[in-house]
Z-matrix of the N, CA and C atoms (Angstrom, degrees):
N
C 1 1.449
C 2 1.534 1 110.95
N 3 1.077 2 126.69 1 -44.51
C 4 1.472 3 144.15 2 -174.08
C 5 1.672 4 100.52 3 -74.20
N 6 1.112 5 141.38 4 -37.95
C 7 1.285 6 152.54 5 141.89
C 8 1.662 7 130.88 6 -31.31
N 9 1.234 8 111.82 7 -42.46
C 10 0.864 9 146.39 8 169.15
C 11 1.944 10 106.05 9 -68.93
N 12 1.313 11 100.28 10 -73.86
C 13 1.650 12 114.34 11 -157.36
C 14 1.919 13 82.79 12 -64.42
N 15 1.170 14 120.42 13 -27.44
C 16 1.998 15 109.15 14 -163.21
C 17 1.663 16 91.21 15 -82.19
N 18 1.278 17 117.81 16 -43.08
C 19 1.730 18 112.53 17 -177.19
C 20 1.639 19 103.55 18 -61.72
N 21 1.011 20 126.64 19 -55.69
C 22 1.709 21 141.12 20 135.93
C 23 1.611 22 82.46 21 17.02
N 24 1.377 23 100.82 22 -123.94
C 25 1.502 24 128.93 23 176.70
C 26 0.975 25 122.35 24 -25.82
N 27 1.335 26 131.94 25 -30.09
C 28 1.684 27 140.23 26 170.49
C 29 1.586 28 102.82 27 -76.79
N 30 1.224 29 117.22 28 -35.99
C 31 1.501 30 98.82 29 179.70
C 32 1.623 31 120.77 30 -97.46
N 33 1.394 32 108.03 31 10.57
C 34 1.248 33 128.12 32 179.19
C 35 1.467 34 96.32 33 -81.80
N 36 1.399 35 106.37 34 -57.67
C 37 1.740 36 122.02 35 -148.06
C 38 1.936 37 79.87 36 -65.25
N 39 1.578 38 106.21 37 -49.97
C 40 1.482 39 91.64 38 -154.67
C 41 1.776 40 107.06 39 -76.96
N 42 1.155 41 136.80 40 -15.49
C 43 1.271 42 135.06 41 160.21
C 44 1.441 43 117.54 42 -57.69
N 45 1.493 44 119.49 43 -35.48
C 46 1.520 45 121.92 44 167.56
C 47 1.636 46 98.15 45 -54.12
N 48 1.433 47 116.19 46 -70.06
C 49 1.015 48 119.96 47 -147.14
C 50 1.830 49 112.76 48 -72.52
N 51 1.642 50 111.50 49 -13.70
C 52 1.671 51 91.50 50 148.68
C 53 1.041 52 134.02 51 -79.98
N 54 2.180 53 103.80 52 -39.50
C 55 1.789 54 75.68 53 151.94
C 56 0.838 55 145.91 54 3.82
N 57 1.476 56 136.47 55 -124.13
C 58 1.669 57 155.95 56 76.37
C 59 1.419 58 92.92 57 81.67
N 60 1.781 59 126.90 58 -46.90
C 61 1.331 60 119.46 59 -160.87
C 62 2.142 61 101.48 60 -101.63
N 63 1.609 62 106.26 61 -28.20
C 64 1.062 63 128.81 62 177.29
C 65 2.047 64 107.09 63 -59.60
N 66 1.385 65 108.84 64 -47.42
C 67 1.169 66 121.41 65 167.90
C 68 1.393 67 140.85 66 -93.27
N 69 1.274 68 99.36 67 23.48
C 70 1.790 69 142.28 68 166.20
C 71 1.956 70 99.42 69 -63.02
N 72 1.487 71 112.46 70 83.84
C 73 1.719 72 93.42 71 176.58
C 74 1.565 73 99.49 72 88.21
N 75 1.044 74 102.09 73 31.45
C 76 1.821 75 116.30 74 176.66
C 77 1.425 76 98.54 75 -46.79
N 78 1.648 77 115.91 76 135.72
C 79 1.507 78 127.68 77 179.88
C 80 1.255 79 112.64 78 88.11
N 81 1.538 80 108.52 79 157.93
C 82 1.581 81 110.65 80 -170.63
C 83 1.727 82 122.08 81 -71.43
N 84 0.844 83 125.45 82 149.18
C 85 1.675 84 133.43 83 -159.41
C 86 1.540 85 89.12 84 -92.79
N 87 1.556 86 101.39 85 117.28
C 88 1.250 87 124.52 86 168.52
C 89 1.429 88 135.38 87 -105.01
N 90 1.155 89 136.50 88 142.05
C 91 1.590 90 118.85 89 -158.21
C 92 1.667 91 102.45 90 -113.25
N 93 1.307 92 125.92 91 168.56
C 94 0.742 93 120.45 92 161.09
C 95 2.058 94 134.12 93 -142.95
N 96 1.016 95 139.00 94 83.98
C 97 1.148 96 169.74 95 27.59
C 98 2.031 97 89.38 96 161.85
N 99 1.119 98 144.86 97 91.44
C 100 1.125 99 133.72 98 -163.32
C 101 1.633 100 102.63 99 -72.89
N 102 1.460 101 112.24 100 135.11
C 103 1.567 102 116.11 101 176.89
C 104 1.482 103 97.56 102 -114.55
N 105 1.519 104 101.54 103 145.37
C 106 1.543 105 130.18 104 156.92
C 107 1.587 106 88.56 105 -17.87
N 108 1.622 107 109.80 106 141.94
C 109 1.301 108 112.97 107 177.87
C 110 1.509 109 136.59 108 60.60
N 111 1.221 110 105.91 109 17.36
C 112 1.796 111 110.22 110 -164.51
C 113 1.592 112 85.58 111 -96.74
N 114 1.426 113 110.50 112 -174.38
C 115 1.393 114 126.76 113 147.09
C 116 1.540 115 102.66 114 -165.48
N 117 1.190 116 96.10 115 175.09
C 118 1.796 117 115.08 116 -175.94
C 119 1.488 118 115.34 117 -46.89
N 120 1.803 119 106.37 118 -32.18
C 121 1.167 120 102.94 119 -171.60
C 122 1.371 121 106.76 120 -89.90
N 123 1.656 122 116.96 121 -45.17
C 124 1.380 123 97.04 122 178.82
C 125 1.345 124 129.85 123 -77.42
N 126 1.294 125 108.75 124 1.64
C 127 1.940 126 115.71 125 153.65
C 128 1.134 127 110.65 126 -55.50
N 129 1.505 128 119.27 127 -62.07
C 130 1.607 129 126.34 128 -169.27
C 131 1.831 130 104.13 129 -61.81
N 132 1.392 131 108.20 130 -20.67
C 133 1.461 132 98.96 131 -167.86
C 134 2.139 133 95.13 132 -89.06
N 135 1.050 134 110.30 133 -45.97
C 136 1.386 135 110.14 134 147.94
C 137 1.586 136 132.41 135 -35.71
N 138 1.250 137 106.02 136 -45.75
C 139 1.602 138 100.03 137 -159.73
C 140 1.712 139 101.98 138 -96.94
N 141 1.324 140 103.77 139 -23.89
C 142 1.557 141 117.35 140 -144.80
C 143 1.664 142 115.32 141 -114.66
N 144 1.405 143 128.55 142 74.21
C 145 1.566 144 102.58 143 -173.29
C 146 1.540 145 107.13 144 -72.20
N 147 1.161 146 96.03 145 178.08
C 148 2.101 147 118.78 146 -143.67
C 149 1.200 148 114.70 147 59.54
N 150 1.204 149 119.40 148 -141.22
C 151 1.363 150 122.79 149 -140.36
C 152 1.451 151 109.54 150 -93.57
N 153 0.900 152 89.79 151 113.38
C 154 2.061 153 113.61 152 -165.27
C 155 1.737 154 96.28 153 -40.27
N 156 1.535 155 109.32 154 -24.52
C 157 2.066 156 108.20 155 -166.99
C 158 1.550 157 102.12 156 -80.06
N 159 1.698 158 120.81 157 -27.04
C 160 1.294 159 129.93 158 -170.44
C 161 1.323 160 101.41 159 -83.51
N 162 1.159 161 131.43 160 -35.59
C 163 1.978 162 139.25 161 147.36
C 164 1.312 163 111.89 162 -28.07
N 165 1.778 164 98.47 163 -73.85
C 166 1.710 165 96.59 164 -175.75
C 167 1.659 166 111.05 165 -48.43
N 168 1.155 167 106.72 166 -55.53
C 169 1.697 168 112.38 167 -173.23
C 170 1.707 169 111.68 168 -54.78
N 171 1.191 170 137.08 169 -33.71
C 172 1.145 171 149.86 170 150.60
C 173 0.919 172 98.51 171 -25.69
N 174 2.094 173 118.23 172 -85.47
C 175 1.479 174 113.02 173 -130.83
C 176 1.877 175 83.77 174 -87.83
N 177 1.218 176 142.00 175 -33.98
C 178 1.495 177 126.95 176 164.84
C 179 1.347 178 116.59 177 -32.20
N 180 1.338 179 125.10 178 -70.21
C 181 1.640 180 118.40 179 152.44
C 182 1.653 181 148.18 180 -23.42
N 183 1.249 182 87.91 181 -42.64
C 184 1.378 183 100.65 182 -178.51
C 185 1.696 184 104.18 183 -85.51
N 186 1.236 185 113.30 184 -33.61
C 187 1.582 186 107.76 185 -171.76
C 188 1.465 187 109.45 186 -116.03
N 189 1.257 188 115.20 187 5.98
C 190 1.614 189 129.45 188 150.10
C 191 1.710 190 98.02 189 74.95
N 192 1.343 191 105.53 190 51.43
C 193 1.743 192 110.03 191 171.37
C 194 1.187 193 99.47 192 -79.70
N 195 1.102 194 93.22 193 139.18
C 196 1.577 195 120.75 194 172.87
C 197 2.062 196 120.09 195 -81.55
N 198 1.838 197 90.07 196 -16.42
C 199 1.434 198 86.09 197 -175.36
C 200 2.014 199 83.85 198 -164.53
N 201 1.203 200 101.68 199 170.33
C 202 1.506 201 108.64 200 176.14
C 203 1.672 202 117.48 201 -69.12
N 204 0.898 203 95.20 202 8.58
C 205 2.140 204 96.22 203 -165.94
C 206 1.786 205 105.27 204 -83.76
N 207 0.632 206 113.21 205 122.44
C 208 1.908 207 114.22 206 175.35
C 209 1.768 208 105.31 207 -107.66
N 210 1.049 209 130.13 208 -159.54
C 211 0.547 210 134.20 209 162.31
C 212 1.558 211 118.16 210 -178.24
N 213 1.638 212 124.96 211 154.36
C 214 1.466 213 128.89 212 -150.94
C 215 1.949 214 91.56 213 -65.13
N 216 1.388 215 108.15 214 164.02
C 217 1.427 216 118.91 215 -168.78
C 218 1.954 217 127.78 216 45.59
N 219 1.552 218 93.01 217 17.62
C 220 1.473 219 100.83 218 172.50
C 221 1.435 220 117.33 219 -67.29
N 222 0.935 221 131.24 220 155.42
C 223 1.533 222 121.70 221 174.11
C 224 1.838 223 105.56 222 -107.19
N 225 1.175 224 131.07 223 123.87
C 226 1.706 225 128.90 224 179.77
C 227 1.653 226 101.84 225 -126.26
N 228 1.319 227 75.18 226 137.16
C 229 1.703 228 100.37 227 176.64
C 230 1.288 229 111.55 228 -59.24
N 231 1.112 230 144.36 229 122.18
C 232 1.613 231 134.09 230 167.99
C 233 1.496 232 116.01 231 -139.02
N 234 1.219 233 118.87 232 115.98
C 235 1.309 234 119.38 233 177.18
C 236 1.734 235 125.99 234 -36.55
């Protein structure tokens, strides 16, 4: 019985927990199109309410820049 009730609970815990991992960035992943004149920050100040630096650090993350430079017709990940 006790065998039973822990596999129980283990497949509970782990169905919560894709959930939870499935709804990580909830909604479809949208891009957004770099124009002549943009930069990281005024994307993040665009894409991102609060603090326009937690944006930049985002969209660097999310689209795996190596440095702050974009450039016009880039494509960026943005939640």
């Amino acid at each position: 019985m006790f065998g039973k009730l822990l596999i129980l609970l283990c497949a509970l815990a782990l169905a919560v927990g894709l959930a939870a991992r499935s709804s990580n960035g909830a909604g479809p992943k949208r891009t957004y199109v770099v124009r002549p004149g943009d930069t990281l920050w005024t994307v993040a100040q665009q894409m991102y309410s609060g603090d326009p630096r937690e944006g930049v650090w985002e969209l660097e993350q999310r689209n795996h820049l190596a440095s702050a430079t974009i450039v016009p017709g880039e494509k960026l990940l943005v939640p």
